[in-house]
C-alpha positions as CSV (number, residue, x, y, z in Angstrom):
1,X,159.0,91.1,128.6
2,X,157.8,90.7,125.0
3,X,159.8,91.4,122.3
4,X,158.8,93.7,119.5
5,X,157.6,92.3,116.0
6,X,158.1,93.8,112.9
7,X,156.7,91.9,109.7
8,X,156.9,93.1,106.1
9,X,154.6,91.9,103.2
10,X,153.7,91.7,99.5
11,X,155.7,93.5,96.9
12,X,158.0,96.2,96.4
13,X,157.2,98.4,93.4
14,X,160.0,100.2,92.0
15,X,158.5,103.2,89.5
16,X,159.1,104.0,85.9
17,X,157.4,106.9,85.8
18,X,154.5,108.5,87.6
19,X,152.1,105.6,86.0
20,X,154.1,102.6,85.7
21,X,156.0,100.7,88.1
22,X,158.3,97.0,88.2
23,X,156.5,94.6,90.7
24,X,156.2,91.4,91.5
25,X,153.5,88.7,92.4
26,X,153.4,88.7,95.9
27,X,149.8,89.7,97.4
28,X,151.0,90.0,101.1
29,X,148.7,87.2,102.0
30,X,151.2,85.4,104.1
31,X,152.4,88.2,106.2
32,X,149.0,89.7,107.1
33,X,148.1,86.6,108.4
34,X,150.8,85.9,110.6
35,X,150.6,89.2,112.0
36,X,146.7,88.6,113.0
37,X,147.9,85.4,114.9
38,X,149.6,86.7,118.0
39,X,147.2,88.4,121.0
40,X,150.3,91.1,121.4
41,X,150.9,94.0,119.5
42,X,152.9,94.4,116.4
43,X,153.6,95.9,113.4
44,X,152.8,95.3,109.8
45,X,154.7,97.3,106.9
46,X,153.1,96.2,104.1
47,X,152.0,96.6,100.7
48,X,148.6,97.7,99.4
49,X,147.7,94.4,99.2
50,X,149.0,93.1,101.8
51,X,147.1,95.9,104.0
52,X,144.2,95.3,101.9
53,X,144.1,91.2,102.8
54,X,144.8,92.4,107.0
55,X,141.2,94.9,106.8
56,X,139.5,91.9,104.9
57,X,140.4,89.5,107.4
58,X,139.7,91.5,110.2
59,X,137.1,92.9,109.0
60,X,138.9,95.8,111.2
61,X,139.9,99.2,110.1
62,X,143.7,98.6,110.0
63,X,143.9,102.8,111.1
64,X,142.4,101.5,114.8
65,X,143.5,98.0,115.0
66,X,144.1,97.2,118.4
67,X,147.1,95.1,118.3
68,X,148.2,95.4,114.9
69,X,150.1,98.5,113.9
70,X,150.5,99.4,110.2
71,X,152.7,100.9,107.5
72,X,152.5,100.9,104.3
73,X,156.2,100.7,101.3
74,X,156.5,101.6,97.8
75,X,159.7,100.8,96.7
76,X,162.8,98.9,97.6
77,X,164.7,102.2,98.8
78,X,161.2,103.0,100.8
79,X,161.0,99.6,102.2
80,X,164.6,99.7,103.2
81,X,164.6,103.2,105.0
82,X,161.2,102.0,106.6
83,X,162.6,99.1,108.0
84,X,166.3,100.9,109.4
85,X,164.1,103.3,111.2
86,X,161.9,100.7,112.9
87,X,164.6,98.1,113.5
88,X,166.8,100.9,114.9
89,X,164.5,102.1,117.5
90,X,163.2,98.2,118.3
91,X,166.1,96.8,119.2
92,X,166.3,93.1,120.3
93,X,163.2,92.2,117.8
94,X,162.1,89.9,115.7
95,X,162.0,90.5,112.0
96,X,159.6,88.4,109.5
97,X,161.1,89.3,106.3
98,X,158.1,88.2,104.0
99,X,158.3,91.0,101.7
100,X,158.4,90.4,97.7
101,X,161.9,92.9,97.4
102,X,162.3,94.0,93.8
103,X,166.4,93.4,93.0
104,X,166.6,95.9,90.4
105,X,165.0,99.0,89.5
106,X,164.9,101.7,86.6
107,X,165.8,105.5,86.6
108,X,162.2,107.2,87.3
109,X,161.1,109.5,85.0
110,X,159.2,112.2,86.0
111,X,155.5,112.4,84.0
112,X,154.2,109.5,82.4
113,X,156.1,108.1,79.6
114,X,154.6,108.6,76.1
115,X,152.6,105.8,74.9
116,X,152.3,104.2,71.1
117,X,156.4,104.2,70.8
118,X,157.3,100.9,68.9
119,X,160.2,100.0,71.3
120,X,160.7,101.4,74.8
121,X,164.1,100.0,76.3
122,X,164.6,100.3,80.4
123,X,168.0,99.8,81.7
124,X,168.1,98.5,85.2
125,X,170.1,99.3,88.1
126,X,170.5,96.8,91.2
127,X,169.2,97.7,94.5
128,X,170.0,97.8,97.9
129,X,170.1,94.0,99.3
130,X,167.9,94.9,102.3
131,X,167.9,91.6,103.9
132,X,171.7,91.4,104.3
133,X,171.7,95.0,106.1
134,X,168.9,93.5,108.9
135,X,171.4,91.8,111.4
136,X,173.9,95.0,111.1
137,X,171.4,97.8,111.7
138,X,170.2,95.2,114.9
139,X,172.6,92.3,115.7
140,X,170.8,91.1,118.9
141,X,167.4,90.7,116.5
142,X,165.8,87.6,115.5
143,X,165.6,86.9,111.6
144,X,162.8,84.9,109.6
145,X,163.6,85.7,105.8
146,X,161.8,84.1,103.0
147,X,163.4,82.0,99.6
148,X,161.0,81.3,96.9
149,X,163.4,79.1,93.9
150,X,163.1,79.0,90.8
151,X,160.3,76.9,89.4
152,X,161.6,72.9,88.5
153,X,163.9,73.3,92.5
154,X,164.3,69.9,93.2
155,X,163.9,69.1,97.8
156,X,168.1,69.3,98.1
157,X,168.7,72.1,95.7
158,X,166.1,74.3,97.6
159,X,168.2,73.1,100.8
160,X,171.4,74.3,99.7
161,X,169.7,77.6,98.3
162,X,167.9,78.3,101.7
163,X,171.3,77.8,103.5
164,X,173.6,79.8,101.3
165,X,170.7,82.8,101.8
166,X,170.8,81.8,105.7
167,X,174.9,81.8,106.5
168,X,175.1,85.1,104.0
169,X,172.1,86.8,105.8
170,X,172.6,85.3,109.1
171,X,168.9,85.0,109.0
172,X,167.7,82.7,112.4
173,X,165.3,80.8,109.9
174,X,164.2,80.8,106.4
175,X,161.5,79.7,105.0
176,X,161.7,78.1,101.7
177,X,159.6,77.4,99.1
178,X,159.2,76.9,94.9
179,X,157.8,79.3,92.4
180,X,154.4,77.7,91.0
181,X,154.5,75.2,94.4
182,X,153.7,78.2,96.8
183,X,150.8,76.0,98.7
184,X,152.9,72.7,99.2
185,X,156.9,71.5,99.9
186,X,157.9,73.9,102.1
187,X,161.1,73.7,104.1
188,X,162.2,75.9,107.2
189,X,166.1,76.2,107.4
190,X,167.9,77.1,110.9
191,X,171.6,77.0,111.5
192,X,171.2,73.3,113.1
193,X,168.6,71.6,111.0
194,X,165.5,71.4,108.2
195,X,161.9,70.7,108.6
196,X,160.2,69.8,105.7
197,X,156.2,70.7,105.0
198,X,153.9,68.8,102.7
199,X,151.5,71.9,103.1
200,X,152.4,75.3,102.9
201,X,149.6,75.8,106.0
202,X,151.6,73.4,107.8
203,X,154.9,75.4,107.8
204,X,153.4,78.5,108.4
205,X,152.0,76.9,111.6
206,X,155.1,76.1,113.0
207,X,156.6,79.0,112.2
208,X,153.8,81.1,114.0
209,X,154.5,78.7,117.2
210,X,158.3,79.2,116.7
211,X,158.2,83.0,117.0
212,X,155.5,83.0,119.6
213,X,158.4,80.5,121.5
214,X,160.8,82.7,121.3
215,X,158.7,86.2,122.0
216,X,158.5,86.0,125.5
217,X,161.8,86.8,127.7
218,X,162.2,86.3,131.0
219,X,164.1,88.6,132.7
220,X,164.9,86.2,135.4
221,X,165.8,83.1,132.8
């Protein structure tokens, strides 16, 4: 028995108007790459981008992949409905919450916004913390969520963070990393221990084997 795989990449972006939108700078690189790793099939709700880097690797149309199913998100509220649905009707799966999820977002405006104006203020509203909802909508699932700190994180403040964000999320794993140190020092937090990466590459790899561990069930185990 194989459980199902749901993987979510690049960014959120959470509109202005018809034209503009809040993003951030995720390119979904990550997440399309784990999801071309592993023979079985899956499913990849992505960004543009992120759907964009999956055809380029491939070279594959993602429409007729044959193990990799795709979706794509806009904003956070999309994102979030996207993921209920799937994780609702997938029970006992395994989440890789790689996803760039924008925290706040304005009031859309319908139109485009008039441009030359001196000063345009936005007042921002939180959003929907998405990553705390996974393990209610599907307790029996597996959760990967990702941390990137702020730039300047020093190896034990990075721990901490990654833990807090694990025991609030009750995330299985994170993976953690630092803003402007993407490719290198990266750490994977479970509930019993930390592994730390010299190379991002590195910690992607085991992470790839650790889901593809814990993927198969056996009904007679």
């Amino acid at each position: 028995m194989i459980r199902p795989l749901l993987i979510t990449a690049g960014a959120t972006r959470n509109f202005i108007d018809d034209m503009r939108c809040i993003t951030a700078n995720a390119s979904g690189k990550t997440g399309a790459k784990i999801a071309q790793s592993f023979p079985q099939k899956c499913t990849l709700l992505g960004s543009p981008s992120a759907l964009l880097h999956l055809a380029v690797n491939t070279k594959t149309d993602i429409a007729h992949h044959p193990t990799i199913q795709t979706q794509e998100f806009t904003s956070t509220e999309d994102l979030h409905q996207k993921m209920k649905s799937w994780i609702q009707q997938n029970t006992n799966g395994i989440i890789i919450h790689s996803a760039a999820v924008g925290d706040y977002a304005p009031q859309e405006k319908s139109g485009k916004i008039p441009s030359g104006q001196n000063k345009l203020t936005l007042t921002l509203h939180p959003t929907i913390k998405i990553l705390d909802e996974i393990k209610k909508w599907d307790p029996s699932c597996l959760l990967v969520s990702f941390k990137a700190a702020p730039p300047q994180t020093q190896p034990q403040e990075l721990t901490l963070i990654a833990e807090k964000q694990q025991k609030r999320s009750h995330s299985d794993l994170v993976f953690a990393n630092v803003l402007t140190q993407t490719g290198h020092h990266v750490q994977l937090v479970s509930k019993i221990d930390t592994l730390h990466f010299a190379k991002r590459s590195d910690g992607i790899e085991n992470l790839m084997t650790w889901i593809a561990h814990r993927r198969v069930i056996n009904p007679d185990a």
